[in-house]
N, C-alpha and C positions, 0 to 999 in steps of 0.2 A: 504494500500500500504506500503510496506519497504518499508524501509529508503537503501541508499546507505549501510554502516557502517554495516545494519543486513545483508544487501546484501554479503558483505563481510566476514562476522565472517560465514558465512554457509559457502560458496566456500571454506574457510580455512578449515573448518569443514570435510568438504565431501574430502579436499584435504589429508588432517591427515589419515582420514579411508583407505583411497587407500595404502597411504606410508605405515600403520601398516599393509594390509592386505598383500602387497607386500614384508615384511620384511624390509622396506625401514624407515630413518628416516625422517620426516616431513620437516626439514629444509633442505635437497636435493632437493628440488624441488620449483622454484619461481614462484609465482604469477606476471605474465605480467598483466596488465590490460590492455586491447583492447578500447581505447580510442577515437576511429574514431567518427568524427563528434559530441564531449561533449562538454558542456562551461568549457571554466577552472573556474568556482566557483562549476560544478560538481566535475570534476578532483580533486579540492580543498577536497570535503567531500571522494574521494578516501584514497588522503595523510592524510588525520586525522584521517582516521580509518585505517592508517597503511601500506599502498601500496606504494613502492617506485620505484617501473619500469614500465613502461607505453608503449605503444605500437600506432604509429602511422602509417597511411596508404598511406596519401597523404604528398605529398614533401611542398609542399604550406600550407598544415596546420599545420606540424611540424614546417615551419618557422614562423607562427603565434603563436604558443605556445611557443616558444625556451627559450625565457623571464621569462615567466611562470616557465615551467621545472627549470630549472637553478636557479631560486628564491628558487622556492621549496627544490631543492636537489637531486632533479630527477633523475636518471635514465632512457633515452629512446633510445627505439629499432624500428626501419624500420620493418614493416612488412609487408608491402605492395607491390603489383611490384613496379621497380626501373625502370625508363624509362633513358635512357642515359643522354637526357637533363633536366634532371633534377638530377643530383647525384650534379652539385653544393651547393644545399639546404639542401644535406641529408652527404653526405663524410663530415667527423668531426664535425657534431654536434647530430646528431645518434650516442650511446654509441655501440652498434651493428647492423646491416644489416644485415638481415636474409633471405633476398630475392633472395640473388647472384644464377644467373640460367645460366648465360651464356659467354663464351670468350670479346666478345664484352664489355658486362657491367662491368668486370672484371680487363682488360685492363684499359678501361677508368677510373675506381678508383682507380685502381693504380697511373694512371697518376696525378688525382687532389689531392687524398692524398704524392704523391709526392710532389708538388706542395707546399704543404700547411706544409709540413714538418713533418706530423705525420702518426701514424700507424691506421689505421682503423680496429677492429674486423668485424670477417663477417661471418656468415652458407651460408651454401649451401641448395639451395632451391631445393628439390628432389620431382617430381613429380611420386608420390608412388605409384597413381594408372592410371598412362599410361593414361592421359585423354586429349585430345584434345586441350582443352576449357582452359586448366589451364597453370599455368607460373609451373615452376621448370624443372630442368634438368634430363631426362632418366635415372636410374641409373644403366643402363647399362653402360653409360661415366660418372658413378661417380668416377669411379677411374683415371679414364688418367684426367679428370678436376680437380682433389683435385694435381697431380702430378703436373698439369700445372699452379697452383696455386707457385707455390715454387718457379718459378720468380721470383713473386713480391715482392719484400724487403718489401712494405708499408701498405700490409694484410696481417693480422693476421687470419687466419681458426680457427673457436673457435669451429666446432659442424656443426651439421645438422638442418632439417627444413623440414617439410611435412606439407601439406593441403591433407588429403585425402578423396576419395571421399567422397560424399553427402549421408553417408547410417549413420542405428541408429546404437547408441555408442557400444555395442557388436558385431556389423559387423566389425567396423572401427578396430577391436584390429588386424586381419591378416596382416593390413597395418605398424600400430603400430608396431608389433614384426617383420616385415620385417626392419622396421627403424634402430630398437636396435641392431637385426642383422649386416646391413651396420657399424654402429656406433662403436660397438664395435671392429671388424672387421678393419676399419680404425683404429681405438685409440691404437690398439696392436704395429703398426708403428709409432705412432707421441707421444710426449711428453704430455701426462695425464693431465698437471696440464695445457697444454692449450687447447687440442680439449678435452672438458669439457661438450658439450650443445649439448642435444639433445630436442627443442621446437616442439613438436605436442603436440596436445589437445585444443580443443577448448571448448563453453560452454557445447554443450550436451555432451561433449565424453571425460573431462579433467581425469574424474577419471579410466578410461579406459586405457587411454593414459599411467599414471601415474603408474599403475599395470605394463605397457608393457616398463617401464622405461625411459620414459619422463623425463628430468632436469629441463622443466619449460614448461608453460601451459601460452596461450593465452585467458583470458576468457574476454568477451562485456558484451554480453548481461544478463549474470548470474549477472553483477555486475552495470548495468547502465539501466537495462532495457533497450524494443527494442526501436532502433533508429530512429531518426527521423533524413531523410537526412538534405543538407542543401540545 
């Protein structure tokens, strides 16, 4: 069995190959580690062998780790749906929200990070491949929602965010390069050095993702083995 650490140094590995194959430099693109449901003394052998953002699903367990994170130096990011009642756990101490799908939850964090006196980073969570079952916004209303976004003084739009479908990592790149599409697309009207993030890629599909210009990649299971709920 790897170790965490070797786990790690591949994922880097495999992540390098894509950036070079893509004409892309290595350090364009961040490794999120997909943390849902780990101890933090796993988490721990993450940050020792060099991970520094972290990625969390549930609002109650980010506030269970927050201590953690924070000790460590961490970096974390929301990736999980955001349920209204619960953005008090997640608004300011999530470094970015990646989830943001809809007016509602929108609104609402504006209002607690008003509240709280700070700016919150956030993607938009585009649901890429028109699927039922899944969170993110049509992006057919991706643009009047990125407009309606200009409100809020207390969010910051940093970027986009897909989950697309369930298919193998060579199917998922049509989704992928529609992303980059959008992304760029938007980034021609907003200021560069802040819509910056573009996050798909998960474990089977990071180095796909990556090709089709990914800024940063979600990976779990590549990097913690499969999960054991709780």
């Amino acid at each position: 069995m790897t170790t965490i650490a070797q786990n790690i140094a591949k994922v880097k590995e495999e992540m390098e190959g894509a950036c070079l194959r893509a004409g892309r430099k290595p350090e364009s693109v961040l490794l999120v580690a997909a943390s849902k449901y780990q101890s933090v003394d796993r988490i721990a052998e993450a940050v020792a062998a060099g991970v520094t953002t972290f990625g969390e699903n549930h609002a109650q367990e980010l506030t269970e780790k927050k201590t953690f994170f924070e000790q460590q130096g961490c970096r974390v990011h929301f990736i999980g749906q955001l349920q209204t009642n619960k953005i008090k756990y997640v608004c300011g101490f999530a470094d970015l929200i990646e989830s943001v799908d809809r007016q509602n939850l929108a609104a609402q964090l504006q209002q607690k990070a008003s509240a709280r006196g700070i700016v919150q980073d956030i993607l938009i969570q585009v649901n890429i491949g028109e699927e039922d079952q899944k969170g993110g916004l049509p992006d057919a209303d991706l643009d009047s929602f990125v407009e309606s976004l200009e409100e809020y003084a207390n969010l910051r739009l940093r970027g986009l965010m897909c989950v697309p479908p369930a298919v193998e990592a060579e199917q998922a790149r049509i989704y992928f390069r529609k992303m980059r599409e959008h992304f760029e697309r938007l980034r021609e009207k907003r200021d560069c050095a802040v819509f910056d993030t573009l996050s798909m890629g998960m474990s089977h599909d990071f180095t796909v993702a990556i090709e089709e210009g990914a800024t940063q990649v979600r990976v779990g299971s590549r990097i913690f083995g499969a999960r054991d709920k709780k």
